[in-house]
C-alpha positions as CSV (number, residue, x, y, z in Angstrom):
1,X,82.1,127.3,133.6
2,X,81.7,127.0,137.5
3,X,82.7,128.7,140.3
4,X,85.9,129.9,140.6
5,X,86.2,128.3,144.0
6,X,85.3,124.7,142.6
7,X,87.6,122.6,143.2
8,X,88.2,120.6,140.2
9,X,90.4,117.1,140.1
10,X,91.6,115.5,137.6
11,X,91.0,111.8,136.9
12,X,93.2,109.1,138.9
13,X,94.9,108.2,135.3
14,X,95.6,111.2,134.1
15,X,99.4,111.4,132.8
16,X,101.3,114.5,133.3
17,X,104.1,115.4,131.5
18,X,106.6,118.5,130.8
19,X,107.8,120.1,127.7
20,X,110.9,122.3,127.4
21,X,112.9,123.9,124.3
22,X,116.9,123.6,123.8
23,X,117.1,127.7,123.8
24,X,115.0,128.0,127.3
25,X,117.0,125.1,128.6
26,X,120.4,126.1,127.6
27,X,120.6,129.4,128.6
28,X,123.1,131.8,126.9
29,X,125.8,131.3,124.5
30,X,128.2,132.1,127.1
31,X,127.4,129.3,129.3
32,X,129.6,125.6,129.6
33,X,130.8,126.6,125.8
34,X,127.7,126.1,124.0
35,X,128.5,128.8,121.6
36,X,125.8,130.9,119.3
37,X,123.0,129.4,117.6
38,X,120.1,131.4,115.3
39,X,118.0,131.4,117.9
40,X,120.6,133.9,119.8
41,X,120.2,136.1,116.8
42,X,116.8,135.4,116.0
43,X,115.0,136.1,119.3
44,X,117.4,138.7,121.1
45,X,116.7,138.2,125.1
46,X,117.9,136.5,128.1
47,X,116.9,132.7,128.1
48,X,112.6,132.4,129.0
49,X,113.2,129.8,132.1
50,X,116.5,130.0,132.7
51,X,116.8,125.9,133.3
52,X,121.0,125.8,133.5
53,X,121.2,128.1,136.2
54,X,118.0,127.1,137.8
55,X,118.2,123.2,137.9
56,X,118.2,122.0,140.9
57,X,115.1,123.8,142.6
58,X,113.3,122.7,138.9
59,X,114.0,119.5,139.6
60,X,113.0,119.7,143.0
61,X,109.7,121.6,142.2
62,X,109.2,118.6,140.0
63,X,109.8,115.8,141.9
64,X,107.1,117.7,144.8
65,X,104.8,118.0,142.0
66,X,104.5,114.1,141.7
């Protein structure tokens, strides 16, 4: 490991990508009628990312992000 104030890049061809899951994406059951699924029972909390209410600035972070 270097120093933590190397500056490391990563190669001109490296491909960046994003992964998501339906539940962080979707939000609640409440929301546009989507209606319970398992994972509303299963896990218990308020959606991780909050993506439906949140779209447009993700978008917009993603589209600055190249």
């Amino acid at each position: 490991m270097g120093d933590a104030s190397e500056v490391r890049l990563f190669p001109d061809d490296f491909l960046w990508g994003v992964g998501t899951s339906a539940y962080q994406i979707e939000g609640g059951a409440e929301l546009d009628g989507r209606g319970r699924s398992i994972w509303d029972d299963f896990k218990a909390a308020g959606p991780a990312a909050d993506h439906r209410n949140h779209m447009v600035a993700d978008v917009a972070l993603l589209a600055e992000l190249g």
